[in-house]
C-alpha positions as protocol buffer text, in pm:
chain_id: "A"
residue {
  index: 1
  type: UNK
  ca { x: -16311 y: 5745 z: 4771 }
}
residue {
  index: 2
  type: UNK
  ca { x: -16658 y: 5870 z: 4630 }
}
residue {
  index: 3
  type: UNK
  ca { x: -16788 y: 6135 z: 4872 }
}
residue {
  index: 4
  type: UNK
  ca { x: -17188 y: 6129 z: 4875 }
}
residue {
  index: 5
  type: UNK
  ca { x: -17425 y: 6363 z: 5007 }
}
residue {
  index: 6
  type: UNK
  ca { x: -17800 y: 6459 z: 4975 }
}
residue {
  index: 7
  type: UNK
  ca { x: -17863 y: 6598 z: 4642 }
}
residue {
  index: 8
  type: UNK
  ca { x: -17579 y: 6875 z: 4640 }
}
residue {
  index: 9
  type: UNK
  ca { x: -17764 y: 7117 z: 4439 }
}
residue {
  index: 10
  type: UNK
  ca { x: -18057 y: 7173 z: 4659 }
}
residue {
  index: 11
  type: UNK
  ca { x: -18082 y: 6920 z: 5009 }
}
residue {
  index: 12
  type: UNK
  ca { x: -17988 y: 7130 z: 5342 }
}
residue {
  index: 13
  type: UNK
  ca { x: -17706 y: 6855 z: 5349 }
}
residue {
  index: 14
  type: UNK
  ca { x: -17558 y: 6918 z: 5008 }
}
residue {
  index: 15
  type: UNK
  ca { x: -17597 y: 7306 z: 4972 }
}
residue {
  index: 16
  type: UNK
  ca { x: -17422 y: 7365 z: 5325 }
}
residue {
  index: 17
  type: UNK
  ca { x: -17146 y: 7033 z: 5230 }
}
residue {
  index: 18
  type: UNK
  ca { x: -17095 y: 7269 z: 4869 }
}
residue {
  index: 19
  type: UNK
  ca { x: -17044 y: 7585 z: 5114 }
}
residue {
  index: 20
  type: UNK
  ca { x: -16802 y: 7460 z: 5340 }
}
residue {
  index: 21
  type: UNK
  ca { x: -16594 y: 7262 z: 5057 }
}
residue {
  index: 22
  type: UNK
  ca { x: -16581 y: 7590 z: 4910 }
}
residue {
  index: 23
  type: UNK
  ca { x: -16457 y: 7813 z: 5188 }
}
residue {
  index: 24
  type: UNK
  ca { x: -16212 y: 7541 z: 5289 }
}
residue {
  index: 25
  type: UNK
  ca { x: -16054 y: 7548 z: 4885 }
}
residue {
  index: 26
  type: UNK
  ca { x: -16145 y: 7195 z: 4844 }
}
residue {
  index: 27
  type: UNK
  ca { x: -16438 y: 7226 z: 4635 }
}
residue {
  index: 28
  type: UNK
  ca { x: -16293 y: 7159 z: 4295 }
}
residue {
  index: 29
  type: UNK
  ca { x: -16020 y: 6877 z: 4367 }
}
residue {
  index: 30
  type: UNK
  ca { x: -16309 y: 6707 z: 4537 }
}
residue {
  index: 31
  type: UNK
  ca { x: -16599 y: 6770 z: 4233 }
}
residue {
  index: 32
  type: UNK
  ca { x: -16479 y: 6435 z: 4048 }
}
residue {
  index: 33
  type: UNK
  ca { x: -16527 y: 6220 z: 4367 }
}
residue {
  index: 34
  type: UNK
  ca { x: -16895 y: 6392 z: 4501 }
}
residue {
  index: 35
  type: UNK
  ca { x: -17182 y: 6202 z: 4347 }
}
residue {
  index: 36
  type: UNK
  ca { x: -17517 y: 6395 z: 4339 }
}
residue {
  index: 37
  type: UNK
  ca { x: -17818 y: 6129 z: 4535 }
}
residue {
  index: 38
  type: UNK
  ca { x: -18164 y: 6263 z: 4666 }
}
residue {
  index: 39
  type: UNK
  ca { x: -18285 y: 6074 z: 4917 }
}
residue {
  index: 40
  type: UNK
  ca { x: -18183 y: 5840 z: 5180 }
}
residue {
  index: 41
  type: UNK
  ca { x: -17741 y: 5836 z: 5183 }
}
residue {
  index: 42
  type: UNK
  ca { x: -17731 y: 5540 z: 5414 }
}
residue {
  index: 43
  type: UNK
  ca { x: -17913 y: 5326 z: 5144 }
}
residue {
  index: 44
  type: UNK
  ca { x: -17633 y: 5411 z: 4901 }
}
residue {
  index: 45
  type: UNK
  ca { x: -17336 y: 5408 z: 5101 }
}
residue {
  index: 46
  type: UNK
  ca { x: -17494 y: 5031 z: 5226 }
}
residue {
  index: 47
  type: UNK
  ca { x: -17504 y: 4938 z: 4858 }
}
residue {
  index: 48
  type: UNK
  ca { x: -17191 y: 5045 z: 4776 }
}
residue {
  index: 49
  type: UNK
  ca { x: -17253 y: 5313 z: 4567 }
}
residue {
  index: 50
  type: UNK
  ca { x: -17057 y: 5546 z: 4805 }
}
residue {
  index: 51
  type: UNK
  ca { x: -16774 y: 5546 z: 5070 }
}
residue {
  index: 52
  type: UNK
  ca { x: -16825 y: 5791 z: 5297 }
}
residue {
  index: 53
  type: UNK
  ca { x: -17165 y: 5979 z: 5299 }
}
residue {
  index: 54
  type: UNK
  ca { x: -17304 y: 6320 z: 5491 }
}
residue {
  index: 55
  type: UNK
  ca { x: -17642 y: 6347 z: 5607 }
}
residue {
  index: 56
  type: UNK
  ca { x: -17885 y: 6447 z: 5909 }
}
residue {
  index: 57
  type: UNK
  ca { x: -17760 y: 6202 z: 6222 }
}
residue {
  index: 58
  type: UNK
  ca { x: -18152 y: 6105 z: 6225 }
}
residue {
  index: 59
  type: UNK
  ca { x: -18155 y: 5960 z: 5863 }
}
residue {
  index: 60
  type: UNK
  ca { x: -17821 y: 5778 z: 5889 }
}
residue {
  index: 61
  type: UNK
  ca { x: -17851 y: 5575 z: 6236 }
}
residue {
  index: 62
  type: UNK
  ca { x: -18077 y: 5338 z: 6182 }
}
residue {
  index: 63
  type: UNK
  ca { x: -18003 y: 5265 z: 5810 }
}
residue {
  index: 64
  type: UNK
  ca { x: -17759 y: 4874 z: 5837 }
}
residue {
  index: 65
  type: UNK
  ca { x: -17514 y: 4833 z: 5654 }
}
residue {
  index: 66
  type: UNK
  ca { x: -17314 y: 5096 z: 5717 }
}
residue {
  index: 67
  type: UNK
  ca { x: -17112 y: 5252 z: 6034 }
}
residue {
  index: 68
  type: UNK
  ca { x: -17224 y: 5599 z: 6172 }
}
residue {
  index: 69
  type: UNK
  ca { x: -16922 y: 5759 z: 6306 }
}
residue {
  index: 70
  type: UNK
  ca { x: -17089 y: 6053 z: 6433 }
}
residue {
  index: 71
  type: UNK
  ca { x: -17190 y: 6448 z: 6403 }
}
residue {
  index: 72
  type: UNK
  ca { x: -16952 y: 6669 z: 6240 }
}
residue {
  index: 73
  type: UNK
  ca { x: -16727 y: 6908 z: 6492 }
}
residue {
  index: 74
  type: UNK
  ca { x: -16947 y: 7167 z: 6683 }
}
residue {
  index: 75
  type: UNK
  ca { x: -16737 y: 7441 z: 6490 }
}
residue {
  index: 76
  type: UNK
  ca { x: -16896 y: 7298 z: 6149 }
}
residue {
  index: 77
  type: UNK
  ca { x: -17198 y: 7205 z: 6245 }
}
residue {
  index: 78
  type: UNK
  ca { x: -17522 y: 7289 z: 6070 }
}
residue {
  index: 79
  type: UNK
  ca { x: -17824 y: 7296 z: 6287 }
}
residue {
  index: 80
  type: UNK
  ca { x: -18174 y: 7205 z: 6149 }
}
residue {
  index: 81
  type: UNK
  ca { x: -18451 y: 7321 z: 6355 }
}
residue {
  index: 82
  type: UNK
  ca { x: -18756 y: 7168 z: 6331 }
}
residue {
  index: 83
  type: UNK
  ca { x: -19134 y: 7371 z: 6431 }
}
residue {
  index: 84
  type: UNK
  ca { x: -19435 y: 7243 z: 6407 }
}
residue {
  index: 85
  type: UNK
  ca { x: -19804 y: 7368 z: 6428 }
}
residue {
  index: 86
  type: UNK
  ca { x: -20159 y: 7274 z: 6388 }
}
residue {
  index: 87
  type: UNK
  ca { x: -20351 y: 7341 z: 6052 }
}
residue {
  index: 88
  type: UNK
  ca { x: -20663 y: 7599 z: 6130 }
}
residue {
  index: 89
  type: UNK
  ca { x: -20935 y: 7375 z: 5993 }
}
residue {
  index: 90
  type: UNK
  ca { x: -20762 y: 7049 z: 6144 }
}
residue {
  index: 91
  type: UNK
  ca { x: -20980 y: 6803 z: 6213 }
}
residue {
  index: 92
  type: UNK
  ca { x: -20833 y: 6700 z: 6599 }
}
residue {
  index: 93
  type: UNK
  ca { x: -20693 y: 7049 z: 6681 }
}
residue {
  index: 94
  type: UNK
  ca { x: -20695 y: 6939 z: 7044 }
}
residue {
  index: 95
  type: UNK
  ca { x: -20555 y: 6599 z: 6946 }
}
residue {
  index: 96
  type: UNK
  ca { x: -20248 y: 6796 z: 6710 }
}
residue {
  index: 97
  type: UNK
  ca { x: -20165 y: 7059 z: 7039 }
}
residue {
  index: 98
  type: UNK
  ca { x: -20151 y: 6746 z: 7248 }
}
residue {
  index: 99
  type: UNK
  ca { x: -19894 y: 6585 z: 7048 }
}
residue {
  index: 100
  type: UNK
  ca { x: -19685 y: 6917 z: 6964 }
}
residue {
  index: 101
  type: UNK
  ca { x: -19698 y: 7002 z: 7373 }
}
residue {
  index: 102
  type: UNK
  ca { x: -19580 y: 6621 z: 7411 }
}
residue {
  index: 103
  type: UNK
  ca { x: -19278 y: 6681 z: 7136 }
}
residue {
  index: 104
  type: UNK
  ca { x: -19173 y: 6951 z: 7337 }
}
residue {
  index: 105
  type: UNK
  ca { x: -19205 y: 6791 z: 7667 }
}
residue {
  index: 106
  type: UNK
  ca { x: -18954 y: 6637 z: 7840 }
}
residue {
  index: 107
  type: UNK
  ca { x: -19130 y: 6275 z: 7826 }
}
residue {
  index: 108
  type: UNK
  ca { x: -19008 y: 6309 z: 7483 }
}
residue {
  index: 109
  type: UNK
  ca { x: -18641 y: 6372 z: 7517 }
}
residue {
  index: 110
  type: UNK
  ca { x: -18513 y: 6038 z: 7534 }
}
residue {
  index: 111
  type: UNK
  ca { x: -18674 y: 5927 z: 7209 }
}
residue {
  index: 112
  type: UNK
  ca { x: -18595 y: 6217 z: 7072 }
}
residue {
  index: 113
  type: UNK
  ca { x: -18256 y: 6133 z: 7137 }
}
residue {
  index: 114
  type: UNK
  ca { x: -18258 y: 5771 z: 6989 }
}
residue {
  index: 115
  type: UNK
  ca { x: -18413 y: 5898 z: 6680 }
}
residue {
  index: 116
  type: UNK
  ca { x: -18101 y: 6111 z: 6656 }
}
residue {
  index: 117
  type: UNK
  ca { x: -18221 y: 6470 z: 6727 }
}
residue {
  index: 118
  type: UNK
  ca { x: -18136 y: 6700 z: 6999 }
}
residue {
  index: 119
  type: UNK
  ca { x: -18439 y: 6829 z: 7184 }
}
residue {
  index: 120
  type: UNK
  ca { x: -18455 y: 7199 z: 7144 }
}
């Protein structure tokens, strides 16, 4: 089976799938079966391009096609953490602080959620 993950050489997916294939000996039996994609790994495990794929939860559960069968174990898990703030010559400061105190509210959990994310 092909193995497919965010562009191994520099995507938060690939570098930290390169690190743990390392630590766990794998890395080199496995080498012939990664293939290297930037951008979306749903698309190209929907084409066919790919049998099993590793990516953020967000960018894989809406993508058909394909099955999500879930995060990887707690104990390997990679956490991304998103942050956001408001540029200093933005044109709707007040408008940008409204939607970052929304984000953070929790209103926003549950879609938060559904989009695959964990609020923080």
């Amino acid at each position: 089976s092909d193995v497919c993950s965010s562009d191994l050489a520099a995507g938060p997916s690939g570098v930290y799938l390169s690190g743990l294939f390392q630590k766990w000996g794998i890395a080199d039996e496995l080498k012939p079966k990664i293939k290297q994609s930037p951008g979306q790994i749903g698309d190209v495990l929907a084409r066919g391009g790919a049998e099993i794929g590793f990516q953020q939860v967000s960018e894989l559960i809406a993508v058909k096609g394909i099955t999500y069968l879930g995060p990887l174990p707690d104990d390997i898990q990679l956490i991304t953490v998103f942050s956001g703030g408001v540029h200093s010559q933005a044109k709707n400061p007040a408008g940008a602080a409204a939607l970052l105190k929304f984000l953070t509210s929790p209103d926003a959990v549950r879609a938060i959620r559904k989009a695959g994310m964990e609020p923080g």
